[in-house]
C-alpha positions in Angstrom: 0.0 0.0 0.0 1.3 3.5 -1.3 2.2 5.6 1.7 0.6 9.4 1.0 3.4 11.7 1.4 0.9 15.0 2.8 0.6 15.6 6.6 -2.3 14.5 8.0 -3.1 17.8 10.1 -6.6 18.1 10.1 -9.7 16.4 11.2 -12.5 19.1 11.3 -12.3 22.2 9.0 -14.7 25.3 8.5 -15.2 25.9 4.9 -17.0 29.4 3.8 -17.7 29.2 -0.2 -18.0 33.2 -1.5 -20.0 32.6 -4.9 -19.1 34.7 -7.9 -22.0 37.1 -9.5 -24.9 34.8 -9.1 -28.6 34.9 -8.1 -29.2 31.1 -7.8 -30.4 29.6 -4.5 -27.3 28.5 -2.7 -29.1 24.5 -2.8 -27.5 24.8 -6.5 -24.0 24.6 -4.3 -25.2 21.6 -1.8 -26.5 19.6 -5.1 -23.4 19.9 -7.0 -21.1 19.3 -3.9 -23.3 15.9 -3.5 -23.4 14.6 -6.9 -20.0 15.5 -7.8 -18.2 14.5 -4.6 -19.9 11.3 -5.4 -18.1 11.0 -8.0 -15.2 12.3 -7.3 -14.9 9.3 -4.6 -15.8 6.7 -6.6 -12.9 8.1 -8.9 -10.2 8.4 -6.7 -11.6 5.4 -4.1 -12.3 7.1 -0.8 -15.7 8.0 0.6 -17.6 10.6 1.4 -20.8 11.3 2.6 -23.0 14.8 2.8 -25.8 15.3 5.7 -27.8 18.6 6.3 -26.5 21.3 8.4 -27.5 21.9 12.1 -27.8 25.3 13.9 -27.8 28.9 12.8 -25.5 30.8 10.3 -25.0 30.4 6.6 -26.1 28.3 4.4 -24.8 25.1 4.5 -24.0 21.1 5.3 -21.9 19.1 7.1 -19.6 16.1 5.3 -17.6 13.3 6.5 -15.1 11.7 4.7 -12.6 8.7 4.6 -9.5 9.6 3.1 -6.2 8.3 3.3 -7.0 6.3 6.7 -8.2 9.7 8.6 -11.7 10.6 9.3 -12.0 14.2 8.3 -15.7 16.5 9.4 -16.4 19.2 7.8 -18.8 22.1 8.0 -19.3 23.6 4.5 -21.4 27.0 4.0 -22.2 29.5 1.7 -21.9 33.0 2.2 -24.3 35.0 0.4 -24.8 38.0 -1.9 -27.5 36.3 -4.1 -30.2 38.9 -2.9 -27.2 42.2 -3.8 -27.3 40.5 -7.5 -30.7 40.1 -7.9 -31.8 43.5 -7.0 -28.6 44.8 -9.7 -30.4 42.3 -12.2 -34.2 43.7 -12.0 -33.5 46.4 -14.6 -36.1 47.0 -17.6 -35.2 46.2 -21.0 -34.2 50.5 -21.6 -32.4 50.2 -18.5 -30.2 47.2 -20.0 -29.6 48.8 -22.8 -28.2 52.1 -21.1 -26.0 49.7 -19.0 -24.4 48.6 -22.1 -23.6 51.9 -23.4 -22.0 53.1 -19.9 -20.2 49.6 -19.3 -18.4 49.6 -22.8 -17.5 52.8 -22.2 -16.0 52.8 -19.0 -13.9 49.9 -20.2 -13.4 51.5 -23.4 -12.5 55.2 -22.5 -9.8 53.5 -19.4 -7.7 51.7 -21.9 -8.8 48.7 -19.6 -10.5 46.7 -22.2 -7.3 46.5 -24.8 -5.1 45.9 -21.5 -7.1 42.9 -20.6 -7.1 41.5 -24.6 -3.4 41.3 -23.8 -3.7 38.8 -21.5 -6.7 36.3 -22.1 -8.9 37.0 -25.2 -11.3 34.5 -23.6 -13.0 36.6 -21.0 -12.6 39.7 -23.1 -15.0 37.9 -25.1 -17.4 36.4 -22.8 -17.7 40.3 -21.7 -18.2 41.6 -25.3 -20.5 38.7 -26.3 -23.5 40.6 -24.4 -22.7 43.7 -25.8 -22.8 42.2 -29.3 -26.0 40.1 -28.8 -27.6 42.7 -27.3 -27.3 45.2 -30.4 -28.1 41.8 -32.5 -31.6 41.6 -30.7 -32.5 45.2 -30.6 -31.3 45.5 -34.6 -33.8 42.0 -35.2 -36.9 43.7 -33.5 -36.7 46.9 -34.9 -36.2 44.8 -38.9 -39.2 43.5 -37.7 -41.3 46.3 -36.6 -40.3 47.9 -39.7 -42.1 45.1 -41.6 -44.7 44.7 -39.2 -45.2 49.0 -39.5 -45.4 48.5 -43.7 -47.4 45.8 -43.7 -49.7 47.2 -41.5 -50.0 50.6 -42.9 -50.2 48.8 -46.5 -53.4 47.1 -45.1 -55.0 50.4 -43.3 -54.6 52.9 -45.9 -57.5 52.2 -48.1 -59.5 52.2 -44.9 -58.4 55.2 -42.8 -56.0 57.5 -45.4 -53.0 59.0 -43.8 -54.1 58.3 -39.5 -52.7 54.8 -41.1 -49.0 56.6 -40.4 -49.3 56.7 -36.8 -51.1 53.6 -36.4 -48.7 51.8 -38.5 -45.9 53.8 -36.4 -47.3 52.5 -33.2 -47.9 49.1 -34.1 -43.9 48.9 -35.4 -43.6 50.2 -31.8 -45.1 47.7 -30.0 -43.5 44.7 -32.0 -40.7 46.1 -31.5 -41.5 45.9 -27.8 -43.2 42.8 -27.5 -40.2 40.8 -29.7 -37.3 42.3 -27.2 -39.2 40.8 -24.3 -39.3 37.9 -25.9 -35.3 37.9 -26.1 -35.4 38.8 -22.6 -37.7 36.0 -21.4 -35.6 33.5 -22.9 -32.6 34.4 -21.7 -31.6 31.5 -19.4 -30.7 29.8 -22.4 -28.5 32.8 -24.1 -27.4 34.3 -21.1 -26.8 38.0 -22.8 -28.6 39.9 -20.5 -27.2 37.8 -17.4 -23.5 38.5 -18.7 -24.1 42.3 -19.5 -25.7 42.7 -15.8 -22.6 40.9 -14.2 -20.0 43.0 -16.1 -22.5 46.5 -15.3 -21.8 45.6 -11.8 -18.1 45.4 -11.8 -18.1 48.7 -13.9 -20.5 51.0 -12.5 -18.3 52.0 -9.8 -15.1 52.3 -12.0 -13.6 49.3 -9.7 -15.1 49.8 -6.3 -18.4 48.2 -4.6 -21.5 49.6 -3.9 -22.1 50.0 -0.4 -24.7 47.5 0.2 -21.8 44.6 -0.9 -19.2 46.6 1.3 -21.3 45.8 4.4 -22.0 41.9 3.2 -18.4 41.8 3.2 -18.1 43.2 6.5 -20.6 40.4 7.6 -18.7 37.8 6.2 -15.3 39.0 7.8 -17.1 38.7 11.5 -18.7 35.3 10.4 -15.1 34.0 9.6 -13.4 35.7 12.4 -15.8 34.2 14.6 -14.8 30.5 13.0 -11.7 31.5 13.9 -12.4 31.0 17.5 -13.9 27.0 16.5 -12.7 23.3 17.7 -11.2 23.3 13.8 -7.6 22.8 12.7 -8.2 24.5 8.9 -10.7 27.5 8.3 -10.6 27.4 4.5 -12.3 30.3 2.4 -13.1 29.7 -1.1 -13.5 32.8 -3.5 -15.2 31.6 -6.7 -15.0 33.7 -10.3 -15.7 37.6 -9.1 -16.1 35.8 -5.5 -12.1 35.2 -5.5 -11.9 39.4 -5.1 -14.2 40.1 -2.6 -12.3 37.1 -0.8 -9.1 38.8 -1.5 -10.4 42.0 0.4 -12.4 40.3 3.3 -9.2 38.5 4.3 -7.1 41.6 3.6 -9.5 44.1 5.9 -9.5 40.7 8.8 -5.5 40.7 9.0 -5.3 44.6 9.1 -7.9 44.9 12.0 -5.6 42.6 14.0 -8.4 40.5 14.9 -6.5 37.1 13.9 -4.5 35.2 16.8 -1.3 33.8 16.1 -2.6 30.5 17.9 -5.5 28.2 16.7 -6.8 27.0 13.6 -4.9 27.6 10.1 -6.7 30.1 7.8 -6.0 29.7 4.1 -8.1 30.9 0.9 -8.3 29.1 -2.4 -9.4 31.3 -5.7 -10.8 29.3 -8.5 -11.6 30.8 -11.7 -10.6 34.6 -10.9 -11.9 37.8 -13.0 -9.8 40.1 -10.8 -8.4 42.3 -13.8 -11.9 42.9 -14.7 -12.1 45.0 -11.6 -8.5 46.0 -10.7 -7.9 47.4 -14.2 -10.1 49.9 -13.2 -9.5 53.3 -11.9 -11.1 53.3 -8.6 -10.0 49.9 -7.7 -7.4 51.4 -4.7 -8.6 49.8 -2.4 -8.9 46.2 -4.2 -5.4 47.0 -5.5 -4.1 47.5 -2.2 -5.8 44.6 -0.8 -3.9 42.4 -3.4 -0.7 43.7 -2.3 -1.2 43.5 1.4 -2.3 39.8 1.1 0.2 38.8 -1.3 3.0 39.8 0.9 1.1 38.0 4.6 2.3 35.0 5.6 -0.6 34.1 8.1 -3.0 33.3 5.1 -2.0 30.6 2.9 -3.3 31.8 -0.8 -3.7 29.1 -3.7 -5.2 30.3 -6.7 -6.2 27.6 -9.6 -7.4 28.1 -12.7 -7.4 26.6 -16.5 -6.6 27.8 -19.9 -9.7 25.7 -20.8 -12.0 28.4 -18.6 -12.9 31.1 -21.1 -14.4 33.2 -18.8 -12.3 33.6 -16.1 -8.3 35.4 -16.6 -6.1 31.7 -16.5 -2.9 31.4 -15.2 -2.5 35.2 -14.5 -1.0 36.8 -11.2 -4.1 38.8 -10.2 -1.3 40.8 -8.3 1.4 40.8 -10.7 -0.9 41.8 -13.5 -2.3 44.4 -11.4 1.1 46.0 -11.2 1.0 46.3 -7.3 3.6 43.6 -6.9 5.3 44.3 -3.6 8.9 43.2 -2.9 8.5 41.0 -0.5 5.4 39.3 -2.3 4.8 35.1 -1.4 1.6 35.0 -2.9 -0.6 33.4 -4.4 1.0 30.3 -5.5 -0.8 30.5 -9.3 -1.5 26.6 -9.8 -3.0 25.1 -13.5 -6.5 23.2 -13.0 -5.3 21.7 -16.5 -8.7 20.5 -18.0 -7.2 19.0 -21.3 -5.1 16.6 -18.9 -7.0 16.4 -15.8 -10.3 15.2 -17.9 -10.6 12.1 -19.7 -10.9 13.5 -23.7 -14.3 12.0 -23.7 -15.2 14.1 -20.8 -13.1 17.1 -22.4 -14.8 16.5 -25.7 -18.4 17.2 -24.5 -17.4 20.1 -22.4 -14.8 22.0 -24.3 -17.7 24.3 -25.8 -19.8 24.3 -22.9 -18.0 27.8 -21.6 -20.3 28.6 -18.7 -20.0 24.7 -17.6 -16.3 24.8 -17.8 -16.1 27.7 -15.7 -17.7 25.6 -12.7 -15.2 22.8 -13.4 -13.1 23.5 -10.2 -16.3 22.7 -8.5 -17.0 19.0 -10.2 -15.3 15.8 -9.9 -12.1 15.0 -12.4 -11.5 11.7 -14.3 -7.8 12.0 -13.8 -7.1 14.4 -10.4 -3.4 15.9 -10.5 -2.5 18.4 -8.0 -6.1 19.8 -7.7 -8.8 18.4 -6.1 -11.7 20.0 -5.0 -12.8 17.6 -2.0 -9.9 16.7 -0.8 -9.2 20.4 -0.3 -12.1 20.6 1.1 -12.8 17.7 2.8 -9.5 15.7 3.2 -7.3 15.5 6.0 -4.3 17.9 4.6 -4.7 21.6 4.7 -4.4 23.8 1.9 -0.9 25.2 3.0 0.4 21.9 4.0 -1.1 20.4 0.3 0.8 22.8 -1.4 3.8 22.9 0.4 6.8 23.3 -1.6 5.4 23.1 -5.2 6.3 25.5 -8.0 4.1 27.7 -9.7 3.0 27.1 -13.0 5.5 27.8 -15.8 3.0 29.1 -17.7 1.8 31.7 -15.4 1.6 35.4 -16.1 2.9 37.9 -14.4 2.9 41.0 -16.5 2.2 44.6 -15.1 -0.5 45.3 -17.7 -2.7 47.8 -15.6 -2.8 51.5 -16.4 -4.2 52.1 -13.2 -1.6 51.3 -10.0 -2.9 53.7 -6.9 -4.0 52.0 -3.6 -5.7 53.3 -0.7 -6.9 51.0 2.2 
């Protein structure tokens, strides 16, 4: 029998999920932890099981796993901002539109949106794939009021003379109206309105939050301080997609109010699939830029980060600090790590889900046929902390860690 070279240093964790720019029910999460964990064990041969959560708090449930000959607990919960992206999300159709004109111009007019081409094209795309499908639909209706208005008027003339010009007018109107509701109803199969919503929110405060999210964030910092205080060895926070920067600034704002022993349970944070550039590039990102500097250059916070060239929609292999030009001299972190989908999924599995881009970018979530150095449960519910996991492994050579952003001031 193999002997597993990690430590074996923990046997309950804390885990707090931050979700990226999503207004799903957080039972989406529990389902996909339990069907995919499932798999993910009968893969790699250990067990796992998932029971609901007891008490107050989050969101959550509780797991208990077999792994590597330790029994590992785990409390797993979801901290929420679904209700903060709902409320940015119920916007009428003129309202939509005028968010498209003031997103692609903030990006435009900074020089952020060519900066960020030079890194990933993927997510530059994902972001102007809205834009574009949003002037397709609205150039569709009006072709078809057009026809709808002559048709009409060609049938009213001979009854009602020239009135038929405004009825005809009004009609075009109104199909116009009806057949853009109609793109917006079936949106949860095109996604154009859900992208251009999630990219308005990033931009309408030229890189900083809106003050609703500042004080969920200051909820979530006293939730995990409070963890902090557990029967645990690991408190691991997990930032997913635009989750990964508020993560980046809740642990940044809980090390600078000295509120974090030096004793008790290790704290470490994971980011999976990060769009930080889409905020940092920005010009009032300060305080997110400073917030990347001040936690790349800790030591009490173990940061991973894990992405995938196969992820089109999040910024793959790059240094959200580096990149962000606030690289500090004495920076440790994060340790940029390659989820690898082309190697780490049979091609089968690849295959099917290569053009599936919204899938793909809850990958690091989902089991793997062939699990390299990343694996979700085991982070999460295996005996070895994220710090110890990772111990001594390299970067990826792949990695980028170009200053690309025009933008550089900080404030905390």
């Amino acid at each position: 029998m193999a002997i597993d070279p990690l430590p074996k240093n923990v046997r309950k964790r804390r885990v707090f999920y931050i979700p990226g720019y999503d207004p799903i029910h957080p039972r989406r999460y529990r389902e996909l932890y339990r069907t995919e964990s499932a798999k993910q064990a009968h893969i790699s041969e250990y067990e796992i099981t998932q029971t609901p959560k007891n008490g107050d708090g989050p969101y959550g449930w509780h797991t208990a796993a077999d792994m590597d000959g330790s029994r590992v607990t785990a409390d797993i919960e979801v901290l929420l901002w679904s209700d903060i992206v709902r409320d940015s999300m119920a916007t009428s159709i003129p309202a939509t539109y005028a968010q498209l004109i003031r997103t692609a111009w903030i990006y435009i007019s900074t020089g952020a949106l060519w900066r960020l081409m030079k890194m990933r094209k993927g997510p530059v795309i994902a972001a102007l794939y809205p834009i574009g499908f949003l002037i397709a639909q609205f150039v569709i209706a009006v072709l078809i009021g057009w026809v709808a208005a002559r048709l009409s008027g060609a049938v009213i003339a001979p009854l009602i003379g020239n009135a038929s010009l405004v009825t005809s007018a009004a009609l075009g109107g109104l199909v116009i109206w009806l057949v853009l509701g109609w793109f917006k109803r079936v949106d949860n199969r095109v996604f154009a309105y859900y992208l251009m919503h999630d990219y308005a929110f990033s931009a309408r405060w030229w890189g900083g939050n809106p003050p609703e999210l500042d004080v969920r964030m200051q909820e979530f910092a006293d939730i995990i301080a409070n963890a902090m205080a557990d029967d645990v060895d690991e408190v691991l926070v997990v930032g997913h997609s635009s989750g990964a920067h508020l993560a980046v600034s809740i642990l940044a704002d809980l090390l600078r109010s000295k509120r974090l022993s030096s004793t008790g349970p290790e704290l470490n944070f994971l980011s999976l699939g990060h769009v930080v550039p889409m905020m940092s590039f920005l010009p009032q990102a300060d305080k997110l830029r400073a917030d990347l500097a001040y936690l790349s250059a800790q030591d009490r916070i173990a940061w991973v980060d894990v992405t995938a060239p196969g992820d089109g929609c999040s910024f793959a292999l790059c240094d959200p600090v580096a990149v962000s030009g606030v690289t500090p001299a004495d920076k440790r972190w994060p340790l940029v790590m390659s989820a690898a989908f082309s190697q780490t999924l049979q091609p089968e599995t690849w295959k099917a889900l290569r053009w599936r881009f919204f899938r793909l970018h809850f990958q690091y979530l989902c089991a793997f046929d062939r699990p390299g150095d990343y694996d979700y449960f085991r982070i999460t519910s295996g005996p070895t902390s994220l710090r110890a996991r990772y111990d001594g492994r390299r970067p990826s050579k792949s990695r980028i860690e170009t200053p690309l952003s025009k933008y550089t001031s900080m404030s905390s």
